[in-house]
C-alpha positions as CSV (number, residue, x, y, z in Angstrom):
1,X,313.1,106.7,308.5
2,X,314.7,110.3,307.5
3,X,314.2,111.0,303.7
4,X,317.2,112.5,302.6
5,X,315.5,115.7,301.6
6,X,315.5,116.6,305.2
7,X,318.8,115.6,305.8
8,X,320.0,117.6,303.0
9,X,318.7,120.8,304.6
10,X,321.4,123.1,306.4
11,X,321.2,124.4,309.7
12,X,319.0,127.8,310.8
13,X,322.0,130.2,310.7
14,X,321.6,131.7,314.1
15,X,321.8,135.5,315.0
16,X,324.9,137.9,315.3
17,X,323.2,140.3,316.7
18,X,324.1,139.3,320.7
19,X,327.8,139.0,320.0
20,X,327.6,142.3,318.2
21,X,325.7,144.1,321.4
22,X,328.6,142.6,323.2
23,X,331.1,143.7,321.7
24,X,329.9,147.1,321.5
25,X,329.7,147.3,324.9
26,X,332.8,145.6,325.4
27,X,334.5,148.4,324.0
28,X,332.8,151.5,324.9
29,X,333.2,150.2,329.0
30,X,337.0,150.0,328.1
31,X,337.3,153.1,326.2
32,X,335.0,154.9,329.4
33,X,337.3,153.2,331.8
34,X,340.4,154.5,330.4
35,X,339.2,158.1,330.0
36,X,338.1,157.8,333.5
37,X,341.3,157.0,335.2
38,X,343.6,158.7,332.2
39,X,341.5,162.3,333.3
40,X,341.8,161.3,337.1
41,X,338.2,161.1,337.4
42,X,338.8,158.1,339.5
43,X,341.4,159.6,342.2
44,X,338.5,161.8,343.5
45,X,336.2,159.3,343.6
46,X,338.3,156.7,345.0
47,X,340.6,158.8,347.3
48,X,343.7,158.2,344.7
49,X,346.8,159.0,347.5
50,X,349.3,161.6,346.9
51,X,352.2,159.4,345.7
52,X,350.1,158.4,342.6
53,X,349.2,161.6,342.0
54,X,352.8,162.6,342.2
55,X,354.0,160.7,339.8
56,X,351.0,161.5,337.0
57,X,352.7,163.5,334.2
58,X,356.7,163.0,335.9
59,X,356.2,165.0,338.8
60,X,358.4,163.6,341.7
61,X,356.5,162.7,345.0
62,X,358.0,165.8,347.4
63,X,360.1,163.9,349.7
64,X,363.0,164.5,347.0
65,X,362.3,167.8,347.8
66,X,363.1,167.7,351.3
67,X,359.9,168.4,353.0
68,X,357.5,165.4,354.2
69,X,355.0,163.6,352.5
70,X,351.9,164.5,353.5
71,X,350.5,161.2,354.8
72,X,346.9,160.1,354.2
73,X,347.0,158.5,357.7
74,X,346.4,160.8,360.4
75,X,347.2,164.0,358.7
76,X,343.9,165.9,358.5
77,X,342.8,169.9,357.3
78,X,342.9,172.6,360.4
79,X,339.8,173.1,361.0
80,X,337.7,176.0,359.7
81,X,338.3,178.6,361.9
82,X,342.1,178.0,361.9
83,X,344.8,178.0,364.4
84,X,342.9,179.2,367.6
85,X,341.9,182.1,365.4
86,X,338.7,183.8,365.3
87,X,336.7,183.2,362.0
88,X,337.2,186.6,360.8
89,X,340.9,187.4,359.4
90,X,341.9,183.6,359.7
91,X,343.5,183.0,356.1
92,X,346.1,184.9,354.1
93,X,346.9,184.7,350.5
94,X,350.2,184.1,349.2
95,X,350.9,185.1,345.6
96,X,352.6,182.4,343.6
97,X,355.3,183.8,340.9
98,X,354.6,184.1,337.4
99,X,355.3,181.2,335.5
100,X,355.3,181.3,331.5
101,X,356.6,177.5,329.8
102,X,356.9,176.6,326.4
103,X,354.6,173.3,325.1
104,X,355.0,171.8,322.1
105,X,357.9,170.9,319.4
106,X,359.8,173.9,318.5
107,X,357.8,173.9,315.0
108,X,354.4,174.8,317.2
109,X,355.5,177.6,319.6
110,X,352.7,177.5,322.1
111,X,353.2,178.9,325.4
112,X,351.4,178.8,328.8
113,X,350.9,181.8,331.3
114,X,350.1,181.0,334.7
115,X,350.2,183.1,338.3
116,X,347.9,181.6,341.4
117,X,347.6,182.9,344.8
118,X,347.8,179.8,347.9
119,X,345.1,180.2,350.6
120,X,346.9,179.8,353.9
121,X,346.3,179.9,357.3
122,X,347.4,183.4,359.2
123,X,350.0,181.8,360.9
124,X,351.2,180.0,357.9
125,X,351.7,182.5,355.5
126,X,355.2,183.4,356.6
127,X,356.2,179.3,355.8
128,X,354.5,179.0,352.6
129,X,356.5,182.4,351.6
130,X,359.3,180.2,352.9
131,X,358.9,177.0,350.9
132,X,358.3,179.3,347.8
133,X,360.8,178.4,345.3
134,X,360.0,175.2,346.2
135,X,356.8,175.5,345.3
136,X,357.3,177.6,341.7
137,X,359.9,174.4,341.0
138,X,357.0,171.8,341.6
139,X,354.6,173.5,339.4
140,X,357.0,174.7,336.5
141,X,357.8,171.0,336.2
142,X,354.3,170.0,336.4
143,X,353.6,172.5,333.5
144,X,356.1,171.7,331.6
145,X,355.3,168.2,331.5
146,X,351.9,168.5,329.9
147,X,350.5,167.6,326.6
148,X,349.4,170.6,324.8
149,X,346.3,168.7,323.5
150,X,345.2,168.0,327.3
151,X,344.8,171.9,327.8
152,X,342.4,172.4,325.0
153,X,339.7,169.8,326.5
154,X,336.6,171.2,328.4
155,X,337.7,170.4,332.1
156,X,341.2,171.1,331.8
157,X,341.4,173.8,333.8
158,X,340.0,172.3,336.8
159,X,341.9,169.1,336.7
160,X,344.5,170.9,336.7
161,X,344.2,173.2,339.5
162,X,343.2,169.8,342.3
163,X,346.7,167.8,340.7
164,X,348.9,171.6,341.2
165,X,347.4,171.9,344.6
166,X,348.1,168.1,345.6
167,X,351.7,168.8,344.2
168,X,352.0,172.3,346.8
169,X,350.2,170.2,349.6
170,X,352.9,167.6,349.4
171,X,355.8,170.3,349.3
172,X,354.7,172.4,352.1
173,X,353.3,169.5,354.2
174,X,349.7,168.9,355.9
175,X,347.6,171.7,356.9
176,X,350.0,174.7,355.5
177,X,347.5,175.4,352.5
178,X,344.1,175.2,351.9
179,X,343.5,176.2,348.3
180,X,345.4,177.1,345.2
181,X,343.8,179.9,343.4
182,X,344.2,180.4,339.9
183,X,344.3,184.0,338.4
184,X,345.8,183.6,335.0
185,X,346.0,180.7,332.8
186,X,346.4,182.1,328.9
187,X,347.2,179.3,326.6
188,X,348.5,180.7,323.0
């Protein structure tokens, strides 16, 4: 028989410590999750397609613009040497217009700078000039809708420039341009 001094005795308190380590982890997996596919991070990776990256920050997918969608099925880069071109000569660069938007409330009057040059094919350069104010439209309203906080971070920049040259790749349809170059980009 139990004597009731042992029955009297409570229970080992068992240790927190596991459901702590979980929880941790719990969190700093969703917080890295979100950061990844917030920063786009994840589009690369995963091969995000152009009508998701369309819409990131309210930019329209381009078939309200009139020219078609670049689809991810079947539409494919010329290759390297271009059109039938000799490697030599084959690409042209198109300047982009100046754009300068305001970012911010009216209380912080912050203001973006931006001109690019589009790396085209030869053949292409004269239907990229073409499809120009198109182009300016896509990426003033791409600018505009950006966070000012979002510039200031480490990797803007380049984040910036692949979602722009998605936007331009949609507008001008597959194979017209190869690269967006970016020549100014003052924030102030």
């Amino acid at each position: 028989m139990a004597t009731s001094a042992e029955t009297d005795q409570p229970p080992a308190k068992t240790s927190k410590l596991p459901l702590l380590i979980g929880l941790v982890l719990a969190l700093a997996g969703g917080g890295g999750g979100f950061y990844a596919t917030y920063s786009g991070l994840l589009d690369s990776l995963l091969g995000g397609s152009d009508a998701a990256a369309a819409d990131s920050h309210g930019a329209a997918p381009a078939t309200g613009h009139g020219a078609p969608a670049a689809e991810g099925h079947g539409a494919s880069a010329p290759p390297e040497g271009g059109h039938g071109e000799g490697a030599a000569g084959s690409t042209a660069f198109v300047p982009v217009d100046p754009i300068t938007v305001n970012l911010g409330t009216r209380g912080e009057a912050r203001h973006l700078r931006f001109s690019a040059q589009l790396e085209v094919g030869r053949g292409a350069a004269a239907e990229v000039q073409r499809l120009m104010p198109r182009i300016v439209d896509v990426l003033n309203i791409y600018l505009r809708a950006l966070d000012p906080h979002e510039l200031e971070e480490p990797a803007a920049l380049m984040r910036l420039r692949a979602q722009m040259l998605r936007r331009v790749q949609i507008v001008t349809g597959p194979g017209l341009v190869n690269d967006l170059l970016v020549i100014e980009f003052v924030f102030n």
